[in-house]
C-alpha positions, 0 to 999 in steps of 0.5 A, spaced: 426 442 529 433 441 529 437 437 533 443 438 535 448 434 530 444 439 525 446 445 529 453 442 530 454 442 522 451 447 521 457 451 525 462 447 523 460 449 515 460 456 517 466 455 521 471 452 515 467 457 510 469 463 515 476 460 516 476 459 507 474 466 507 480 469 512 485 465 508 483 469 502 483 476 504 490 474 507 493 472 501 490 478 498 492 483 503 500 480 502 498 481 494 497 488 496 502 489 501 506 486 495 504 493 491 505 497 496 512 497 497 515 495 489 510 502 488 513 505 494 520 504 491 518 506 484 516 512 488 523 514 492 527 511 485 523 518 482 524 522 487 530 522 487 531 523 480 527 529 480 531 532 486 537 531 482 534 535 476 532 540 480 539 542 482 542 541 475 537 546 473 536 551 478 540 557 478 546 559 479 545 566 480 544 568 487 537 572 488 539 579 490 533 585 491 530 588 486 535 595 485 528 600 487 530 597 494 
């Protein structure tokens, strides 16, 4: 049988393990978050620039209906 200071250590053991625990999975998601927006700004830099090579080589003449129509 337990007693009761047993059962109170046993909760507070669980209790840091628990808060030890969340503070990892916050320092990791922070770390990801991170990741996210430098990827996201590597995205929008080549968004961008494709953009700006679509227009540089789309063409310039007007499309225009076959002569059959």
């Amino acid at each position: 049988m337990t007693t009761p200071d047993d059962r109170l250590t046993t909760l507070e053991i669980r209790a840091t393990e628990q808060e030890h625990t969340i503070e990892e999975l916050s320092g990791q998601i922070a770390e990801q978050w991170k990741t996210i927006e430098r990827m996201q700004k590597k995205l929008d830099a080549l968004t961008e620039r494709f953009l700006v090579l679509e227009e540089q080589t789309a063409p310039d003449t007007p499309v225009t209906k076959p002569p059959h129509w």
